[in-house]
C-alpha positions in Angstrom: -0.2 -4.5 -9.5 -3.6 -5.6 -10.0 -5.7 -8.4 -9.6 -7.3 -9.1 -12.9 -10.3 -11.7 -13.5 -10.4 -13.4 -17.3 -13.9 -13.4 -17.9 -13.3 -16.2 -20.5 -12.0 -18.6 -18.3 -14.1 -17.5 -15.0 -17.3 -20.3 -14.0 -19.0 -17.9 -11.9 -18.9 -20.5 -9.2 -17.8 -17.5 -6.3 -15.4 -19.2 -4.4 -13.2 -16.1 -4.7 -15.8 -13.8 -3.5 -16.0 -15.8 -0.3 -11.6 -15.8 0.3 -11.5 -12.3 -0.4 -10.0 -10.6 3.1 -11.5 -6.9 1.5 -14.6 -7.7 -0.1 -13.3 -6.3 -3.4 -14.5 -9.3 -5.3 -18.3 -9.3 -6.9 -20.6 -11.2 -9.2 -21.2 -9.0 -12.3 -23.1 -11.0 -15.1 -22.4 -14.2 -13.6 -18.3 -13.7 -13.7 -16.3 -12.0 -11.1 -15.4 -8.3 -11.2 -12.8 -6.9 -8.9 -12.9 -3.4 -7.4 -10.8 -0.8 -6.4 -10.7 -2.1 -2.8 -8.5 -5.2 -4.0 -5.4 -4.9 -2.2 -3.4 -7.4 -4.4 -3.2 -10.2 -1.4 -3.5 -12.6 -4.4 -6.1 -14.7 -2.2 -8.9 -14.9 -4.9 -5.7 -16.0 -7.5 -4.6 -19.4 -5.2 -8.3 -20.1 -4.7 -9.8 -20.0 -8.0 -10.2 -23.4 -9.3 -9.8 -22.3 -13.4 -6.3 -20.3 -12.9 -9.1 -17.4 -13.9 -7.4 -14.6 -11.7 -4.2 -13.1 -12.2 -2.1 -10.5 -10.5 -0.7 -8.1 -13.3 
């Protein structure tokens, strides 16, 4: 699994950058981009205000 960011629906407004236990969450054009540290904890999904993270 993966977590996976739709850059659609994503408002750049970082709260998922800050919940993130790995720091495998970053800014990239104003929209976040996960990393290959993401450890699928699902964190940045139950914090993220749009529904704009998913775990696939």
């Amino acid at each position: 699994m993966a977590a996976i960011v739709d850059k659609e629906t994503c408002i750049g407004c970082e709260a998922c950058v800050g919940e993130c236990p790995v720091e495998a969450i970053e800014m990239m054009e104003g929209k976040a981009d996960i990393n290959d540290k993401c450890v699928d904890c699902g964190a940045c999904v139950d914090i993220c205000p749009v529904s704009a993270i998913t775990l696939d």
